[in-house]
C-alpha positions as CSV (number, residue, x, y, z in Angstrom):
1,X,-13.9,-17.5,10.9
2,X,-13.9,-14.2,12.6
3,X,-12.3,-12.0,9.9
4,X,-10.4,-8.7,11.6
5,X,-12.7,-6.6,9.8
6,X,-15.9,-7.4,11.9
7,X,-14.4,-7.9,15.4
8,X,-15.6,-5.5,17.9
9,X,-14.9,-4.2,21.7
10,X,-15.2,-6.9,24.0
11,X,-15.2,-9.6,21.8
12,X,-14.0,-13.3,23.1
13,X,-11.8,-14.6,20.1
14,X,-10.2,-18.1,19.2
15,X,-9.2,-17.9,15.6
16,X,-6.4,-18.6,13.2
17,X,-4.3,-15.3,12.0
18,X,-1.1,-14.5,10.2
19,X,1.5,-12.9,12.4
20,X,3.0,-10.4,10.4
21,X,5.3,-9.1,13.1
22,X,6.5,-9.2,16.6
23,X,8.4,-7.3,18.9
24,X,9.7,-7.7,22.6
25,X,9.2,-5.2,24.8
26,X,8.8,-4.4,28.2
27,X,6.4,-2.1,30.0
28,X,7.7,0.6,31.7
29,X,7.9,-1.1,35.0
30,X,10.4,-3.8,33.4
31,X,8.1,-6.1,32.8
32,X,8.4,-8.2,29.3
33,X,5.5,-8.6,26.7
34,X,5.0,-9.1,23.6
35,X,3.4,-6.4,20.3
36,X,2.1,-8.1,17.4
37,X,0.4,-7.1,14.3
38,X,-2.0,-9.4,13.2
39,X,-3.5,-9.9,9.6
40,X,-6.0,-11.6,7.4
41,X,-7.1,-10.2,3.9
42,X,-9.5,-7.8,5.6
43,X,-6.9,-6.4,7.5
44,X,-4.5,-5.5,10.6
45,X,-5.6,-5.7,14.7
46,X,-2.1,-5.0,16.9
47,X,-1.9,-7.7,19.3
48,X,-0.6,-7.8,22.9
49,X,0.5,-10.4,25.0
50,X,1.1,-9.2,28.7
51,X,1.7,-12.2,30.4
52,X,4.4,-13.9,28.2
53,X,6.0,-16.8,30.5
54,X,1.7,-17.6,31.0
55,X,1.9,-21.6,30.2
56,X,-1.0,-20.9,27.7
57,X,1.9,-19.1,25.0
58,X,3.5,-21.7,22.7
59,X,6.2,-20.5,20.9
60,X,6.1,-18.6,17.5
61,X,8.1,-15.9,15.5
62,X,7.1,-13.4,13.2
63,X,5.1,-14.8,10.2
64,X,3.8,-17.4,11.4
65,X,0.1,-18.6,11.1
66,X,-1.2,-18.8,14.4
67,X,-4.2,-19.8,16.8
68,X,-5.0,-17.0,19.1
69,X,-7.6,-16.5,22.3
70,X,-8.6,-13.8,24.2
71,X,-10.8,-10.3,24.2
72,X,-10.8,-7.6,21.5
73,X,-9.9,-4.2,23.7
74,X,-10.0,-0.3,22.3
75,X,-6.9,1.5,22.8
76,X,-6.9,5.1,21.6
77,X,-9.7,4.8,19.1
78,X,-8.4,1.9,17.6
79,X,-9.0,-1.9,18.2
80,X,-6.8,-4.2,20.2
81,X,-6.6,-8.0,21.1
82,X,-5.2,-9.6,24.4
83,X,-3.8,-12.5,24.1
84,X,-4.0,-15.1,26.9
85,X,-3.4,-18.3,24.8
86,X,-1.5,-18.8,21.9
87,X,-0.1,-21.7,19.6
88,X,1.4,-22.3,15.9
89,X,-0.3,-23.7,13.9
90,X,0.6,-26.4,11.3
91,X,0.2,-26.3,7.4
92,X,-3.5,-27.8,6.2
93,X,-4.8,-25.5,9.5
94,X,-5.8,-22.6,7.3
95,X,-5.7,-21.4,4.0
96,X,-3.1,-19.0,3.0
97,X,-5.5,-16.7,0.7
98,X,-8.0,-15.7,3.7
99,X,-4.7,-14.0,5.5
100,X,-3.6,-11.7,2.5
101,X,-5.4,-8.3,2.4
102,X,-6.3,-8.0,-1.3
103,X,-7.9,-5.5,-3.4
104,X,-12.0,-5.9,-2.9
105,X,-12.2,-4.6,-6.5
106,X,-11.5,-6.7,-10.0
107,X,-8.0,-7.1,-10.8
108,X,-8.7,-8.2,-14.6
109,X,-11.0,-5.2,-14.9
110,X,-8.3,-2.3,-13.3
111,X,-6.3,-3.6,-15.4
112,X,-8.1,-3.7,-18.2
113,X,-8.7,0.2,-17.7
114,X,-4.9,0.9,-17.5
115,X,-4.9,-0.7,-21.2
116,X,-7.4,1.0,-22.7
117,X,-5.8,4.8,-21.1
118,X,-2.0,3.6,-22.9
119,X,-4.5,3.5,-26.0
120,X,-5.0,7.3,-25.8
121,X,-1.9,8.1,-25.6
122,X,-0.8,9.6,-29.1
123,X,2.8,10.5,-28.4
124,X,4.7,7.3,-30.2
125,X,7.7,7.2,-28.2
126,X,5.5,7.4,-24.4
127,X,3.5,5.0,-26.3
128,X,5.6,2.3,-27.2
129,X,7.6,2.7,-23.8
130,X,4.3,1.9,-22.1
131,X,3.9,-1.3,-24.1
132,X,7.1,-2.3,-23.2
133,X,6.2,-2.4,-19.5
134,X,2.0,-3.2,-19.8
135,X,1.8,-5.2,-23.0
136,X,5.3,-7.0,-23.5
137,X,6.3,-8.2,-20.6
138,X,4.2,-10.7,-18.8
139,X,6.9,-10.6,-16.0
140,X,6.3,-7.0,-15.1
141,X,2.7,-7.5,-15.7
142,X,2.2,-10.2,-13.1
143,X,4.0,-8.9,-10.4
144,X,2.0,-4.9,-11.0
145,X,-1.1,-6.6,-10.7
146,X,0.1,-8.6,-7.4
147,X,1.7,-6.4,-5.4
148,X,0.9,-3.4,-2.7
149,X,1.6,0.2,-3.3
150,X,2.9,0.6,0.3
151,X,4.1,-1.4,3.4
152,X,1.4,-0.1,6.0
153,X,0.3,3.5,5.0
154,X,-2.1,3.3,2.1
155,X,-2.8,0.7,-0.7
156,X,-0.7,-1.7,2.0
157,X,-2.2,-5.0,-0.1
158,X,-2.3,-7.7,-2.5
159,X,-3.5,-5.3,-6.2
160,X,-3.0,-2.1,-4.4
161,X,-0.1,-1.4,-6.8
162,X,-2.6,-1.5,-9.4
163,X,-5.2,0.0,-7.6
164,X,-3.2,2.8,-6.5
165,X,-1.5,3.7,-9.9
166,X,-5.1,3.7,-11.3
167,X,-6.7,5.6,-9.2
168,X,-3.8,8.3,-10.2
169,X,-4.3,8.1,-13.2
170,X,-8.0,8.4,-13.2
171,X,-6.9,11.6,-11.5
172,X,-4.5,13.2,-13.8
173,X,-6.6,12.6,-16.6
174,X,-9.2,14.9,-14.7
175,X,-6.5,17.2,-14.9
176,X,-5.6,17.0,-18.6
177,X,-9.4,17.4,-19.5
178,X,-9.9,20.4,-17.0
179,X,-6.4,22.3,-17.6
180,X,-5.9,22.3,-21.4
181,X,-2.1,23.5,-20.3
182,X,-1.3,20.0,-19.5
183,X,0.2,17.7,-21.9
184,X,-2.1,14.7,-21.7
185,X,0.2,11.8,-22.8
186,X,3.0,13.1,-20.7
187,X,1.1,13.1,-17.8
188,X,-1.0,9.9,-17.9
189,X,2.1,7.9,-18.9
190,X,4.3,9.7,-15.7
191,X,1.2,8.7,-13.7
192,X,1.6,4.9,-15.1
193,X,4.9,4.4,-13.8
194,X,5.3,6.7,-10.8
195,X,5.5,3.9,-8.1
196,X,6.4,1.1,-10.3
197,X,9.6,1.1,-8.3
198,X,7.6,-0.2,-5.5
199,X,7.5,-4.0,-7.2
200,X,11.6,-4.0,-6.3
201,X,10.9,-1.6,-3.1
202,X,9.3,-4.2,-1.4
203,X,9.3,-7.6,-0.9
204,X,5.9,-10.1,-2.3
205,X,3.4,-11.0,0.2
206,X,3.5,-12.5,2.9
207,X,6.2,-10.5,3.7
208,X,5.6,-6.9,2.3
209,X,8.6,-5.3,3.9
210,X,11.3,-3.0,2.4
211,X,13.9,-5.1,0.5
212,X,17.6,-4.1,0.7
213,X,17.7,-2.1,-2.5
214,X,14.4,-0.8,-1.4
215,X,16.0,0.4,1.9
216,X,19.4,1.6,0.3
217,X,18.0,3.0,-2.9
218,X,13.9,3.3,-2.8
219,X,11.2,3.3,-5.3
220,X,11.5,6.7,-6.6
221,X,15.1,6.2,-7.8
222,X,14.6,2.9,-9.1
223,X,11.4,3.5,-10.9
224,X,13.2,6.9,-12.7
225,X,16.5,4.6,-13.4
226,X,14.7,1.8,-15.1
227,X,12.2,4.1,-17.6
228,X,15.6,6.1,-18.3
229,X,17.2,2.9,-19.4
230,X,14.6,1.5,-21.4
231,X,14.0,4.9,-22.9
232,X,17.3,4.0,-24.7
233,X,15.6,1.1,-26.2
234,X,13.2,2.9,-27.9
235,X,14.6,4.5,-31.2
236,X,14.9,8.6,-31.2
237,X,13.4,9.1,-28.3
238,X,13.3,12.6,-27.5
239,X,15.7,14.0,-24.9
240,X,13.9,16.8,-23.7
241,X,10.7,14.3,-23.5
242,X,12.7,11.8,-21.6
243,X,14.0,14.1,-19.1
244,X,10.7,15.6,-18.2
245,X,9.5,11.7,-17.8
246,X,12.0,11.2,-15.3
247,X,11.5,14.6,-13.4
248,X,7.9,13.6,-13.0
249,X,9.0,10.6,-11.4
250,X,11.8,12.3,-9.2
251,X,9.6,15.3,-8.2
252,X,6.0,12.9,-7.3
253,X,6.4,13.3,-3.8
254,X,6.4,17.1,-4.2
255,X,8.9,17.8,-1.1
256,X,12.6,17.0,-0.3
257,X,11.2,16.2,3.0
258,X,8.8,13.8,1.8
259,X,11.6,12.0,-0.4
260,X,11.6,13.2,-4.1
261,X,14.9,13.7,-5.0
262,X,13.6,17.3,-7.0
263,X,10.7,19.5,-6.4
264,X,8.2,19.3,-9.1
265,X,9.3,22.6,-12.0
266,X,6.9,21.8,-14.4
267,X,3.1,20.9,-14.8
268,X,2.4,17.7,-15.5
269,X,5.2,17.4,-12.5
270,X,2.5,19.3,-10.2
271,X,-0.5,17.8,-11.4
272,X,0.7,14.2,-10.7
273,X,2.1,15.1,-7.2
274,X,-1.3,16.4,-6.2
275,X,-3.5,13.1,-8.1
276,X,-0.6,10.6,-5.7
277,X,-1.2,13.1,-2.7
278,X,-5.0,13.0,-3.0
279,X,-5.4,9.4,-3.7
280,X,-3.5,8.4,-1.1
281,X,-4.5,10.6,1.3
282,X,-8.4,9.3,0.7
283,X,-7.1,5.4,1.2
284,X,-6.0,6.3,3.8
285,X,-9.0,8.3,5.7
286,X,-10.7,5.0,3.9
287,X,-8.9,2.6,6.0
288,X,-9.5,4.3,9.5
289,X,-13.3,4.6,8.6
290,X,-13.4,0.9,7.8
291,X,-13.0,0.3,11.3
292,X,-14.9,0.3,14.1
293,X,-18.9,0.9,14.7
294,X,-19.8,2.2,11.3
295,X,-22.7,4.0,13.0
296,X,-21.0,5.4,15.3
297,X,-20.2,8.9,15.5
298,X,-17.3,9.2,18.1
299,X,-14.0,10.7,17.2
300,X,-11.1,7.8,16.0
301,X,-8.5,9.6,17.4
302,X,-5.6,11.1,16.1
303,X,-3.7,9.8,12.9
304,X,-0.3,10.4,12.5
305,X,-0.3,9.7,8.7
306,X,-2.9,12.4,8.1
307,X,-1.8,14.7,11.0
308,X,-5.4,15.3,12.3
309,X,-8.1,13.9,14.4
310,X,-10.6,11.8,12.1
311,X,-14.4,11.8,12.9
312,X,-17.3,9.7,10.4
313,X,-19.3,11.7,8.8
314,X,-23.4,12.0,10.0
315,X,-26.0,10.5,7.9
């Protein structure tokens, strides 16, 4: 199997892939075709299909597995495959695991990290509302460790939930160490659960698409409404503590523009804005140098996520 990840300009193709979306268009002559977006666990190609009434084009929708032909193209920087033949496949074919990006690091051992940071936090209210969540509640725990952080932008895979939230933490604990202004266990446990609305945001794989509450309501809210609500579980939890819990969550976006309901007003606020920013921000240049001629030196071309054209690095 040819997995996404090692296919290269003019490459001849015939493989199995998931198709995790497709669109009809037409070109701007009128003519109809088809735009896919094509997966396996190392990632996405997009897909085209000019010549869709072509006897060789078997009919299909949008997550289905199937068998694809034709030449891997670059299209501004980025790698695309023409279809010229193209048929479903049937169950037994292929094997759903080798078409689910997943985290290429140890779930078991991520998560294993999260535990041991909950440990040194001192504060016994942020403590025992964090072992409600990442100790108590195998539910929870299961679905954290499964699902993606984001739909397509960064962390878009099976883990990078976990991954993600980790690598925030990791971040804001920099912080705490560096800037002795920060309070520590409000910060790392803010950091724990600032995109745990994301599990009810968006759908399980295969899918990994925006669910109606996650459309009508989104992750920030959600994730803020459920930690106020099991704050109330926890005995004589501190109201002042609780609401700057839940403004760190709000305000993690750090712009109205970017959708946090509240600008971040005070530190810990700030500091976990900039460890979600930067961590993202670093998947993402990640994923667009993960393509293409690692040796290669050529410009990638502009990304709209990062706002700026993205060139590797020399050795």
């Amino acid at each position: 199997m040819k997995y996404i990840e090692d296919l290269r300009e003019d490459m001849m193709i015939n493989e199995i892939y998931f198709c995790r979306k497709k669109q009809e268009l037409q070109t701007k002559a009128g003519k109809p075709y088809y735009a896919l977006i094509l997966q396996d666990k190392t990632g996405n190609i997009d897909g085209k299909i000019w010549n869709v009434i072509s006897g060789g084009i078997g009919e299909f929708s949008a997550l289905d597995y199937i068998n694809v032909a034709g030449r891997v193209t670059s299209f501004n920087g980025s790698l695309q495959l023409n279809i010229d033949r193209l048929r479903k496949c049937d169950e037994g074919e292929y094997n759903p695991e080798d078409f689910m990006p997943c985290t290429k690091k140890d779930v078991n051992e991520m998560y294993g990290e999260i535990l041991k940071m909950i440990e040194t936090v001192q504060e016994p209210h942020l403590k025992s509302i964090l072992q409600i969540f990442f100790q108590n509640t195998p539910e929870f725990q299961t679905r954290f460790q499964q699902h993606s952080a984001a739909k397509s932008v960064h962390h878009g895979f099976m883990g990078g939930l976990l991954e993600h939230t980790l690598g925030v933490a990791k971040i804001c604990e920099f912080y705490a160490s560096a800037y002795p202004i920060i309070n520590h266990d409000l910060l790392i446990t803010a950091a724990l659960f600032h995109d745990m609305g994301k599990i009810y945001e968006l759908s399980p794989f295969p899918e990994n698409d925006y669910t109606d509450a996650g459309q009508l309501l989104g992750h920030i809210y959600m994730g803020a409404h459920i930690i106020e609500n099991t704050c109330a579980q926890v005995p004589d939890f501190p109201k002042v503590l609780k609401r700057e819990l839940i403004h760190c969550i709000l305000a993690h976006h750090g712009e109205l523009e970017y959708g946090s309901p509240k600008k971040p007003a005070i530190i810990e606020a700030f500091a976990l804005n900039f460890a979600d920013n930067a961590d993202a921000k670093f998947e993402t240049i990640t994923e667009v140098l993960s393509g293409g001629d690692a040796n290669s030196l050529e410009w990638l071309g502009f990304q709209r996520t990062l706002d700026t054209n993205i060139r590797r690095t020399s050795k």
